[in-house]
C-alpha positions as CSV (number, residue, x, y, z in Angstrom):
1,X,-88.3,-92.4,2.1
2,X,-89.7,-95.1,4.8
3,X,-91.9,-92.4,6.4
4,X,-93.4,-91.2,2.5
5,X,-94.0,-95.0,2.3
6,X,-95.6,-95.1,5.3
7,X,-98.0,-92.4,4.5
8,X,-98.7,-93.9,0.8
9,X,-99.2,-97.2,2.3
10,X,-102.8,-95.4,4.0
11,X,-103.4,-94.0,0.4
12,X,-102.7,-97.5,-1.1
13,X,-104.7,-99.2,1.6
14,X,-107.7,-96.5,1.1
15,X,-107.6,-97.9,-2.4
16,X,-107.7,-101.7,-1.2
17,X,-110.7,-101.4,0.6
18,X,-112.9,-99.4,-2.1
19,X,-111.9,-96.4,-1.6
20,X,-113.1,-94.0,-4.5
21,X,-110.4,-91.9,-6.3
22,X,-112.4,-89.0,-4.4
23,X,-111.1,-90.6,-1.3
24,X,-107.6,-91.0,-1.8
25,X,-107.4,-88.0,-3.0
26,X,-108.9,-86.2,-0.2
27,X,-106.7,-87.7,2.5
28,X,-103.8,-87.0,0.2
29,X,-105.3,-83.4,0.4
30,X,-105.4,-83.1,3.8
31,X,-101.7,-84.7,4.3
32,X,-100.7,-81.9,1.9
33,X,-102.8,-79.1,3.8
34,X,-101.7,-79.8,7.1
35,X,-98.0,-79.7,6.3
36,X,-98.6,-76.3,4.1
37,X,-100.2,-75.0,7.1
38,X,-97.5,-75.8,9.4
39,X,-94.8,-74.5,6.4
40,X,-96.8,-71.3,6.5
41,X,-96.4,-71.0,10.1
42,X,-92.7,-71.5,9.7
43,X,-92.7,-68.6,7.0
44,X,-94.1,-66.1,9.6
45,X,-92.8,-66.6,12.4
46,X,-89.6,-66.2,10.2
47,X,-90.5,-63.5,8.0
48,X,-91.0,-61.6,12.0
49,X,-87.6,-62.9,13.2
50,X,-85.9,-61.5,10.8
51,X,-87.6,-57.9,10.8
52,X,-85.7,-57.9,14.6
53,X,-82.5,-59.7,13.5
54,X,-81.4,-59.2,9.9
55,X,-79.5,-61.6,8.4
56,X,-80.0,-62.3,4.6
57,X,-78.0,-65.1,4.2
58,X,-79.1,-66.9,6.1
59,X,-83.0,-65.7,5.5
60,X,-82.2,-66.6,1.5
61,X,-81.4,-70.3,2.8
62,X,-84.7,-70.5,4.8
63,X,-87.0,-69.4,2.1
64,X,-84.9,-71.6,-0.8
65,X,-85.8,-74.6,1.9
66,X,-89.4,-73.2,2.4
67,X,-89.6,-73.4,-1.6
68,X,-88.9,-76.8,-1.9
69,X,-91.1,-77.6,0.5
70,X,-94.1,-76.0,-1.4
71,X,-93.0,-77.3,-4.6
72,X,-93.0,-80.9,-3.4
73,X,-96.7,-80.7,-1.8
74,X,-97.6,-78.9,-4.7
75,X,-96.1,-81.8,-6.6
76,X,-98.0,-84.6,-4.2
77,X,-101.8,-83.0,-5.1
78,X,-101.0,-82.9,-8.7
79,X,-100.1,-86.5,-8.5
80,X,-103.4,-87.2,-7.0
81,X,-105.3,-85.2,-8.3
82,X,-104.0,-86.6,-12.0
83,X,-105.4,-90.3,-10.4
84,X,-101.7,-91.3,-9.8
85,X,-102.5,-92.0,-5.8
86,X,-103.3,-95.2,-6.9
87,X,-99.7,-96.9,-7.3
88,X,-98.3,-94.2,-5.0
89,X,-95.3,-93.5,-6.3
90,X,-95.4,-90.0,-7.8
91,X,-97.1,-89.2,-4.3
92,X,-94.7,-91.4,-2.4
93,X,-91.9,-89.5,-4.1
94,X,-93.4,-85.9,-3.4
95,X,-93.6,-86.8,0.2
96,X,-90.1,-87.9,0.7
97,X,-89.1,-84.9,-1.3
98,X,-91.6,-83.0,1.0
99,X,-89.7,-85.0,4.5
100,X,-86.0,-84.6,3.2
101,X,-86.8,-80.3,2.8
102,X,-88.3,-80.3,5.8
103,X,-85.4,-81.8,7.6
104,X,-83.3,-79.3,6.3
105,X,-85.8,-76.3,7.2
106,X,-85.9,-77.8,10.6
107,X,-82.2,-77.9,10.8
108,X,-81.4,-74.1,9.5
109,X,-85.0,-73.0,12.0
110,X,-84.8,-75.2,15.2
111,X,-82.0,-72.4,16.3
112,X,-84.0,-69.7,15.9
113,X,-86.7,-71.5,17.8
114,X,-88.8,-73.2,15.9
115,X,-89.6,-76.3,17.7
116,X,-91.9,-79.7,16.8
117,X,-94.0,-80.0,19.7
118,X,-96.9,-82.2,20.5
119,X,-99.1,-78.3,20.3
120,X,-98.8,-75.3,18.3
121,X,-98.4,-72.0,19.4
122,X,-95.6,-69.3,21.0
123,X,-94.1,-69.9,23.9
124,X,-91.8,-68.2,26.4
125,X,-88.9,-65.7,26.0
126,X,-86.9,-65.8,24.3
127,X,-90.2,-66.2,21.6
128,X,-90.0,-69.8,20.3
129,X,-92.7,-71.1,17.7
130,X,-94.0,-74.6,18.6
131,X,-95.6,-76.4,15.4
132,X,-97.5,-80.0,14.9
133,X,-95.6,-82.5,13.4
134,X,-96.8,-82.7,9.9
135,X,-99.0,-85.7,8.8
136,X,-96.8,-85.7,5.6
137,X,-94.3,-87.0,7.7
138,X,-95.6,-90.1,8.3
139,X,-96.1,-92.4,11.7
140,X,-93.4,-91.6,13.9
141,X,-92.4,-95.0,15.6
């Protein structure tokens, strides 16, 4: 919830300094954008792991996880877009929703190599995805 804070706080601050509604919500669009990019990446390189290695218990977990994730950036940009960036808290809340999913989708991915790196892209063998770290997860101190 700190790191959701966090991110708020730059919507919140956006707002402080005279920041329009159009503002606010367009860095709470690009927050959201750049973590459903990186989710995305996640469901590919996944949807291909599992093509080679079927396991669909474990494949059911992933994409319940993955869901959650787009339900609570989904629930972020209708918060702003409904003029609720203002106070933060139905975005603040989306976003540590958002942070508490990805965790877990990290936790059931990272041994299938998906990997938070400081680049995107595919490295080595065996294959391992390397993603961003999402903006939706806040500064990372």
């Amino acid at each position: 919830m700190k790191k959701a804070i966090c991110t708020v706080a730059i919507i919140i601050n956006l707002a402080g300094c005279g920041a329009t509604l159009g503002t606010i919500l367009a860095t709470v669009l690009t927050v959201v954008t750049d973590a459903a990019l990186i989710v995305d990446q996640v469901q590919d390189f996944i949807d291909i792991y599992f093509d080679g290695k079927p396991d669909p218990a474990l494949q059911a977990k992933i994409t319940a996880v993955i869901a959650k994730c787009q339900v609570a950036l989904d629930m972020a940009t209708r918060a702003a877009r409904g003029g609720q960036a203002l106070n933060g808290k139905d975005v603040a809340a989306a976003l540590a929703e958002f942070q508490a999913a990805f965790a877990d989708l990290m936790e059931l991915v990272g041994p299938l190599g998906v990997k938070v790196a400081g680049t995107a892209g595919i490295e080595g063998a065996p294959v391992r995805l390397l993603i961003a770290r999402p903006l939706a997860l806040g500064v990372e101190k």
